[in-house]
VEXZADREN-472139 format. One record per residue (C-alpha): residue number from 1; x, y, z. Coordinates in Angstrom, 3 decimals, decimal comma, m for minus. Each point is the difference from the previous one (the first is absolute). Layout:
N
+-----+----------+----------+----------+
: pos :        X :        Y :        Z :
+-----+----------+----------+----------+
: NUM :        X :        Y :        Z :
...
+-----+----------+----------+----------+
% end
This chain:
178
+-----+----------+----------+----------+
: pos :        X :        Y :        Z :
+-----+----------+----------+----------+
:   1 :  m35,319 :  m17,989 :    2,619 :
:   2 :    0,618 :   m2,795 :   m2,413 :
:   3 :    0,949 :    1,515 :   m3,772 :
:   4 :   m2,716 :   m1,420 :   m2,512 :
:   5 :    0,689 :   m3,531 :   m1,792 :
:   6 :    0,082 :    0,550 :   m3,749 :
:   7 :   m2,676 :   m2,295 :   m1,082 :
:   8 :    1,084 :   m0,078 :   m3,629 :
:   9 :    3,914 :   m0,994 :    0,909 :
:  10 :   m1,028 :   m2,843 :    2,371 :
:  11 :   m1,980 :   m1,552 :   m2,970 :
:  12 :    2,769 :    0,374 :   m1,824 :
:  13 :    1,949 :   m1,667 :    2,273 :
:  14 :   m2,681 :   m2,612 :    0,705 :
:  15 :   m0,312 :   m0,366 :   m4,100 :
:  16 :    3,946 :   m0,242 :   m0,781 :
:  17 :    1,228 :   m1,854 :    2,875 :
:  18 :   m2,876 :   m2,233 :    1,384 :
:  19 :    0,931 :   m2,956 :   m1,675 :
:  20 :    3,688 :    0,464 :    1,392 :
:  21 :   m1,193 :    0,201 :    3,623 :
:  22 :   m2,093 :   m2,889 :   m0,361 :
:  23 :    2,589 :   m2,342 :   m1,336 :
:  24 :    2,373 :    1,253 :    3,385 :
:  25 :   m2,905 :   m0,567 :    2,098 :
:  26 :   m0,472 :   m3,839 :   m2,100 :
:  27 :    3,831 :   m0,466 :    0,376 :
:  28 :   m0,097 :    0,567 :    3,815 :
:  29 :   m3,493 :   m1,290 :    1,108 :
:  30 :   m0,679 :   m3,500 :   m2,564 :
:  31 :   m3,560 :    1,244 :   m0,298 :
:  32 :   m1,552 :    2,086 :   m2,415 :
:  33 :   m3,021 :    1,036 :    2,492 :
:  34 :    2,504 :    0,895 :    2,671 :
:  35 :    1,994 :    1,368 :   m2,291 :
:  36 :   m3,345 :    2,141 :   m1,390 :
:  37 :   m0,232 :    1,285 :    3,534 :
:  38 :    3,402 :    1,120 :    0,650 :
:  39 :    0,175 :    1,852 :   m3,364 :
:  40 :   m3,067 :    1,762 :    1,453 :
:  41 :    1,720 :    0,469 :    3,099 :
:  42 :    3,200 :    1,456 :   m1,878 :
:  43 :   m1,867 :    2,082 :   m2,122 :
:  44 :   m2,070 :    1,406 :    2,928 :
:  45 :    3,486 :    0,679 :    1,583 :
:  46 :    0,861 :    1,770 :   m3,059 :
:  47 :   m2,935 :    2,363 :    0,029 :
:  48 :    0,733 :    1,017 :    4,151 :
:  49 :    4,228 :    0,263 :   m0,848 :
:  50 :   m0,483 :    1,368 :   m3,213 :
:  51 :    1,025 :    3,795 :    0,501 :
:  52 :    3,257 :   m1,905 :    1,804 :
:  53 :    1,063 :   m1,057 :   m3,466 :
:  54 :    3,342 :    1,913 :   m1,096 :
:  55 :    0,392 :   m1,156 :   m3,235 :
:  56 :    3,490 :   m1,295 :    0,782 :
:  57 :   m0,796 :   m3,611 :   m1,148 :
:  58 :   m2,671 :   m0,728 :   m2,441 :
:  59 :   m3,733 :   m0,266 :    0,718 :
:  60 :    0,269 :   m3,952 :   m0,492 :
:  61 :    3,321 :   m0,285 :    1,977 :
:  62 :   m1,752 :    1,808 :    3,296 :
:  63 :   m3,110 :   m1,802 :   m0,951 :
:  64 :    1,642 :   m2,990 :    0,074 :
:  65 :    1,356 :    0,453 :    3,343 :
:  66 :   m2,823 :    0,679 :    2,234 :
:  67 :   m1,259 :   m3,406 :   m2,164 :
:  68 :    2,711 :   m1,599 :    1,165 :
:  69 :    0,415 :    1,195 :    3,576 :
:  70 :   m3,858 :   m0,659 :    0,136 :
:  71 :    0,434 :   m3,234 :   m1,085 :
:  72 :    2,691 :   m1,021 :    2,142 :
:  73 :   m1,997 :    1,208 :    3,059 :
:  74 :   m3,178 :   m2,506 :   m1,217 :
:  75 :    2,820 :   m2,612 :    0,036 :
:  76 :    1,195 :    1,017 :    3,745 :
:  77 :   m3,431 :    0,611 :    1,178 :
:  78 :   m0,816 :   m4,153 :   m0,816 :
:  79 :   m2,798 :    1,426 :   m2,659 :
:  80 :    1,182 :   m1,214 :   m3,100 :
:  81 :   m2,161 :   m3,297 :   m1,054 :
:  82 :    2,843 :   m1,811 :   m1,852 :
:  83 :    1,692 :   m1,244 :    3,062 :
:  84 :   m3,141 :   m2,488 :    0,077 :
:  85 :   m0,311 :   m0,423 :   m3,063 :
:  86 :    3,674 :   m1,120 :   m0,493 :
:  87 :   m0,233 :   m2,044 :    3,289 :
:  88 :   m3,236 :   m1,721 :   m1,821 :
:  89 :    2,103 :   m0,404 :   m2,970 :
:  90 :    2,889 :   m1,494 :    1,884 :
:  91 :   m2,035 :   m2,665 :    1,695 :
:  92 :   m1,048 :   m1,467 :   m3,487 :
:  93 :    2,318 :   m3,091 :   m1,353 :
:  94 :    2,146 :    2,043 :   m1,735 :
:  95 :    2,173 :   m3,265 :   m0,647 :
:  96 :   m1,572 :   m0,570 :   m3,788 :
:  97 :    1,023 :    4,134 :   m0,547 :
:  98 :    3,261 :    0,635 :    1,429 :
:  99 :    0,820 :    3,527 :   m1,620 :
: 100 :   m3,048 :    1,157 :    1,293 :
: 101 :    1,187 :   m1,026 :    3,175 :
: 102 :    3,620 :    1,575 :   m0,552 :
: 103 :   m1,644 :    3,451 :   m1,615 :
: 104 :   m2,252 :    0,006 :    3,456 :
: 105 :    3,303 :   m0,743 :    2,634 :
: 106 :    1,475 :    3,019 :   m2,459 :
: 107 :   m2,552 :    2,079 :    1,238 :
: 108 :   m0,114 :   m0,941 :    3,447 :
: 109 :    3,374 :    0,490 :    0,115 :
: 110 :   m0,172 :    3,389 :   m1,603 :
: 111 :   m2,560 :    1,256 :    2,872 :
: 112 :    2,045 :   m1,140 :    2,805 :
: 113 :    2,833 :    1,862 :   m0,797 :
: 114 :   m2,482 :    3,210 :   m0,583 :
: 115 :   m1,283 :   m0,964 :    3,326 :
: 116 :    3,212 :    0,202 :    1,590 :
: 117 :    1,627 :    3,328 :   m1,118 :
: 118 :   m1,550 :    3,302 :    0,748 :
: 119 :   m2,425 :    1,950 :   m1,771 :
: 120 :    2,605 :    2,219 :   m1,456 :
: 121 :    2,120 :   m2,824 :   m1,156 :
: 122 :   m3,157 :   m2,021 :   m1,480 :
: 123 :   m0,904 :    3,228 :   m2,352 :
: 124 :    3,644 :    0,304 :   m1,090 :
: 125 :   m0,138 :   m3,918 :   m0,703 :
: 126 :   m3,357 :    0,386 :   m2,324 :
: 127 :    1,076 :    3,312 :   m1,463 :
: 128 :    3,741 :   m1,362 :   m0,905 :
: 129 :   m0,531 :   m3,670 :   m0,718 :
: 130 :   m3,883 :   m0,352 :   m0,991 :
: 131 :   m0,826 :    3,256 :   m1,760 :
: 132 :    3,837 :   m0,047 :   m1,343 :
: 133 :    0,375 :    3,544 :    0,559 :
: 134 :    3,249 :    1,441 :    0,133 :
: 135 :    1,696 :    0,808 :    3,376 :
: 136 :   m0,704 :    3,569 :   m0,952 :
: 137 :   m3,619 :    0,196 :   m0,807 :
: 138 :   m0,564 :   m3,086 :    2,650 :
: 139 :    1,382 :    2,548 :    2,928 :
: 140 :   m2,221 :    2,921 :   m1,540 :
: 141 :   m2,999 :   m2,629 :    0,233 :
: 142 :    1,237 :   m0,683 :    3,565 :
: 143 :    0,523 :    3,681 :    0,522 :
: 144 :    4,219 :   m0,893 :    1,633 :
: 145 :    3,151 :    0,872 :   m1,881 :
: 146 :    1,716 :   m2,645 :   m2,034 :
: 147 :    2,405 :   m1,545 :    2,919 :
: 148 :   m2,685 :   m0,185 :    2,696 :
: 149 :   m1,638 :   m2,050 :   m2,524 :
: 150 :    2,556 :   m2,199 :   m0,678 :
: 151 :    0,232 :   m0,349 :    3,565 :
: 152 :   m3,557 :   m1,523 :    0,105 :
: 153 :    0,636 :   m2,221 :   m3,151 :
: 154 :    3,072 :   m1,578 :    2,029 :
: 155 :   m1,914 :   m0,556 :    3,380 :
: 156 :   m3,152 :   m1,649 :   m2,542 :
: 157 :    2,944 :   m1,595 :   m1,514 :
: 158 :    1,682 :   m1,003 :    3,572 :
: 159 :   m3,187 :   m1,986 :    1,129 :
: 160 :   m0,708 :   m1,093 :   m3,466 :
: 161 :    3,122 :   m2,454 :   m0,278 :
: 162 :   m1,184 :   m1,053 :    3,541 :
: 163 :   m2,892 :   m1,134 :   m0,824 :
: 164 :    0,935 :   m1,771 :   m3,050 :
: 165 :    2,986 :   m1,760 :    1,820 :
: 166 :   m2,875 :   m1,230 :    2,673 :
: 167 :   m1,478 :   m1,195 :   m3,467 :
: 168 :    2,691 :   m1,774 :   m1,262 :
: 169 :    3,033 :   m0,351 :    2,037 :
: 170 :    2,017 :   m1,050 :   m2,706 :
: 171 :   m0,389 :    3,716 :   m2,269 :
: 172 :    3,399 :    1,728 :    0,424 :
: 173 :   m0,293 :    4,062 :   m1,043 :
: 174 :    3,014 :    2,071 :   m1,252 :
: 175 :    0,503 :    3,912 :    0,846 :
: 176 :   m2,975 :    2,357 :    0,842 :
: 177 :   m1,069 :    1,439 :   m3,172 :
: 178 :   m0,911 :    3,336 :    1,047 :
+-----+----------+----------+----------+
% end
């Protein structure tokens, strides 16, 4: 038998961290209605795996994660609207605006190197390099110990200078930072 949800904690939760969720699912989705949606989704998530929470993160960081996983599988699953939107966007002269036209290759770029790595290695990426955690508190977000995330960061940074040399054959990279 399921233990009973504590009403008045998950409005907390809802109250303190809301806005936080919303801007992951924002970052992630390029929509604020789909991004409205998948906060619901996350916080109905949160209600079902709340006696799962151990307290060994913060509320936000494992908030944050099911956000993010969520998100990510909107993204696999082809349901997230700003792929048209930024093909629409693309297909307007962007000639007379060209770092609008930069910022939205950026961004491209950025999702086809998520696209490419795994799951795991996409949430280390966004934990480590988006959210600027530190390795430690990113691989307590990601639930691994420190090297196996710096194992993901180096296979998301593997396929990321692959991409960008497609991009721009000319970009020459030093040593692996991590």
């Amino acid at each position: 038998m399921a233990e009973p949800v504590d009403t008045a904690a998950l409005r907390d939760l809802y109250e303190r961290y809301g806005r936080a969720v919303l801007r992951r699912c924002e970052y992630f989705l390029r929509d604020r209605a789909a991004a409205e949606d998948a906060m619901h989704d996350v916080f109905e998530k949160v209600v079902r795996r709340y006696g799962e929470f151990k307290g060994e993160s913060s509320p936000l960081t494992w908030m944050v994660r099911i956000a993010t996983n969520h998100c990510l599988n909107l993204l696999r699953a082809g349901k997230a609207g700003w792929k048209d939107r930024y093909e629409l966007t693309v297909k307007v002269d962007t000639a007379d605006r060209p770092l609008e036209a930069a910022r939205l290759e950026r961004h491209e770029l950025v999702r086809a190197v998520l696209a490419r790595v795994d799951p795991k290695a996409q949430e280390a990426a966004v934990y480590y390099f988006v959210d600027e955690m530190t390795q430690e508190d990113a691989a307590a977000a990601a639930g691994c110990s420190v090297p196996t995330l710096r194992k993901r960061l180096r296979e998301f940074i593997r396929v990321a200078r692959r991409e960008l040399q497609r991009a721009d054959s000319d970009l020459v990279f030093g040593e692996e930072p991590i």
